[in-house]
N, C-alpha and C positions, 0 to 999 in steps of 0.2 A: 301453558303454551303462550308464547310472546306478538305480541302485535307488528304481523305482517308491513314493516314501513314501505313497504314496495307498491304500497297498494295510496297513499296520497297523493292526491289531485293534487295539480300544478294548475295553481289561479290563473295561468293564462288560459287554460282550457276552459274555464268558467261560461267567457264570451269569446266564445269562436266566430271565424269569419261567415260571414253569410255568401251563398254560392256566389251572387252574384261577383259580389271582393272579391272572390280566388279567382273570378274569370279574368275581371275587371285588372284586377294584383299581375295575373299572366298576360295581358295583352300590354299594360305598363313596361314590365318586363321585356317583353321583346320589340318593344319600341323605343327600350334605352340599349338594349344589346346592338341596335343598328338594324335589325329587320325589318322595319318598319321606317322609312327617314323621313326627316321633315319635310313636309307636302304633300309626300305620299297615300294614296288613296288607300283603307284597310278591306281588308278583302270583305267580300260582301257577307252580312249576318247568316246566311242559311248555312254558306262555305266555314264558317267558325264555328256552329252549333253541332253541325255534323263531325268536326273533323275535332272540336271537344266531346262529343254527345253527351251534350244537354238541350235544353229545349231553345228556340227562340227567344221566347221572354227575357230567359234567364239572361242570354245574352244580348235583348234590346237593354234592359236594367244596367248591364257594364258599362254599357255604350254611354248611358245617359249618366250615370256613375262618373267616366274621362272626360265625359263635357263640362260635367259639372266642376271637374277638377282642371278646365283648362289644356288638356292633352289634347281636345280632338275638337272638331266642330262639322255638323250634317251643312252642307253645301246643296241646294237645291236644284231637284233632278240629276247629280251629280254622287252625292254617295259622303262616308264619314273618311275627313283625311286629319291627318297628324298634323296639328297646329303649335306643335309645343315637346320638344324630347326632358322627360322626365329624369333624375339622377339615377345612377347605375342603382339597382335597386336587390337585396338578397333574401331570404327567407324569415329574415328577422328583423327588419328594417321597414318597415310600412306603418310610420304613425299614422300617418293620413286615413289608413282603413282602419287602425285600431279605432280610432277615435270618431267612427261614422257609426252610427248604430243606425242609421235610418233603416226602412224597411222597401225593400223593390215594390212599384205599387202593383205589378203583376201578381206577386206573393200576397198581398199585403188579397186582390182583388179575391184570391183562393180563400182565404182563410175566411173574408167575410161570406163567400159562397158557400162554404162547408158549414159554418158558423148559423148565417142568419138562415138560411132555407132549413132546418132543425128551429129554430125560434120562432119563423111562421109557421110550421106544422104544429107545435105545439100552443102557438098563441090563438089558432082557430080554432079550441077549445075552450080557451080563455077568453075570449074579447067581447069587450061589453060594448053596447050601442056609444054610449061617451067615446069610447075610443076609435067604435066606428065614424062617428062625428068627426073626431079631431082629423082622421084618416083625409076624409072626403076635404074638407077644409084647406088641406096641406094640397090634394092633387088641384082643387079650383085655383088656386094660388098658382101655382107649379105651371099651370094653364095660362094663365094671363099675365105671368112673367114670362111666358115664351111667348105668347102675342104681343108683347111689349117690346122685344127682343133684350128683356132685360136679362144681366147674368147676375141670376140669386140660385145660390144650390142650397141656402138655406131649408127651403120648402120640401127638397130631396133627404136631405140629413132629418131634419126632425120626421118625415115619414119612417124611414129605415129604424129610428130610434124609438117612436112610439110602436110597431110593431113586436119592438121587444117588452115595452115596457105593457104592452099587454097579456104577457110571456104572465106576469104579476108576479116574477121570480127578479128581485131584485140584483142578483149574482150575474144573471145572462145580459140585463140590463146594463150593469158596469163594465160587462167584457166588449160588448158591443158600443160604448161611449168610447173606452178607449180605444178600440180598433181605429172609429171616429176621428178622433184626437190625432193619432198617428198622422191619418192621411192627411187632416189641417196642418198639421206640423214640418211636414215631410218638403223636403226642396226637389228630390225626385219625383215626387207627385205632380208637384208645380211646373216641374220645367216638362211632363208629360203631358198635361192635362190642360197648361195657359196655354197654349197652341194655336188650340183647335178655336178656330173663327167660325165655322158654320152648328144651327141650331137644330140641322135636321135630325140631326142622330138622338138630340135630348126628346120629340114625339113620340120616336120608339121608345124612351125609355119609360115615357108618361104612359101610355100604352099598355107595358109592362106591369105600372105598379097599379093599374086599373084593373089588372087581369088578377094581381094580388089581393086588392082589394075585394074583386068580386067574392075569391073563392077563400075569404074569411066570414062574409058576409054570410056565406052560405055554412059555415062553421066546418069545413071541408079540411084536414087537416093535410090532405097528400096532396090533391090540390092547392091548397097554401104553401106545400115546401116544394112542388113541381115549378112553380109559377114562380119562387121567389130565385129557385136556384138557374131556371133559364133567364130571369130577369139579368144576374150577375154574369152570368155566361154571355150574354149580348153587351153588355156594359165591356167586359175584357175582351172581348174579338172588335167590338166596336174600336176600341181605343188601340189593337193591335195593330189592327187595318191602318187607321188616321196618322199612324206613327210609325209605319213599314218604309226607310228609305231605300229600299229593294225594291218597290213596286213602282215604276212607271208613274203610276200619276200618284204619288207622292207631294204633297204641295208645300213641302213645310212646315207642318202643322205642329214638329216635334221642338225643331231646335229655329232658334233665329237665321 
């Protein structure tokens, strides 16, 4: 019998677009069709989620995707409008997304939820006093760079990452660095996250990894993944919220 040639992958299929692109690619699209004209305001995020069904995020992520590309810009208390018409654009014609592999930091916030709340359950089996040290070290820090009102999230990232690395499974340790890596990396990240001017919401999150901590302390493994995955869960709604230009009091905090 002869080998089926119908069955080879097309190397464009390799790296497909990420949802966010094909929302992001669609709203490009009908704001070079003319649907959309220059200065015109785009209809509000809930009315484009619903009427694609997808989720919000997905299509906060677009949003911040055609800022980043210059298309659009958030206008304060006022909403996202069209600062820029893009060239006629067809199915096959979008370097600009081939060539984005960044990660939405929505997405990006999931996967480290799914991810590390599984590596704190399992590292409350694992974790020795030294790591409990190193733990407590990172939150005192974490504490007095927020009374300082200094912005170091260093003290945040090495907690997240010793928690795996008391996983003592060097594999889960590297998935979780580069997850890491990404979001340092990432300009979506940056134009979500430099925003935000107020410290109160980082308390809560000190808070959080204190309720972490406890219930490794306690060598408590469901406790450990309960705690770590509401931790991430407040982190993403937190930064949903501060970055919703649909809500009334909206301050800014997304785009310039």
């Amino acid at each position: 019998m002869g080998i089926n040639t119908n069955l080879t992958i097309s190397v464009g299929m390799i790296n497909p677009k990420r949802l966010y692109q094909e929302i992001g690619l669609g709203l490009q699209k009908r704001i070079a069709s003319g649907e959309f004209i220059l200065g015109e305001r785009l209809p509000p995020e809930r009315e484009i989620a619903e009427e694609l069904d997808v989720s919000r995020s997905i299509v906060r992520e677009a949003i911040i995707m055609l800022e980043l590309q210059g298309f659009v810009e958030v206008r304060k208390g006022s909403g996202v409008y069209v600062i820029k018409l893009p060239d006629s654009l067809n199915d096959n014609q979008d370097p600009e997304l081939n060539r984005n592999s960044d990660v939405g930091p929505f997405e990006l916030l999931q996967a480290r939820q799914v991810l590390e709340s599984q590596i704190a359950s399992f590292s409350a089996s694992n974790v020795t006093k030294s790591d409990i040290s190193r733990l407590r070290s990172y939150l005192d820090q974490e504490r007095i760079n927020l009374e300082d009102d200094k912005e170091d999230y260093e003290c945040d990232r090495m907690f997240h990452l010793t928690i795996a690395e008391a996983s003592q499974n060097s594999v889960l340790s590297d998935i979780l660095q580069d997850l890491w890596d990404r979001r340092a990396e990432s300009p979506m990240w940056q134009q979500l996250h430099a925003r935000i001017t107020s410290n109160t919401y980082r308390y809560q999150w000190l808070e959080d990894h204190e309720k972490i901590l406890l219930a490794l302390k306690k060598r408590d493994p469901e406790g450990a993944r309960q705690a770590m995955w509401q931790h991430i869960e407040n982190v993403k709604q937190t930064l949903f919220k501060l970055s919703d230009v649909d809500d009334p009091s909206f301050d800014g905090y997304l785009f310039r």
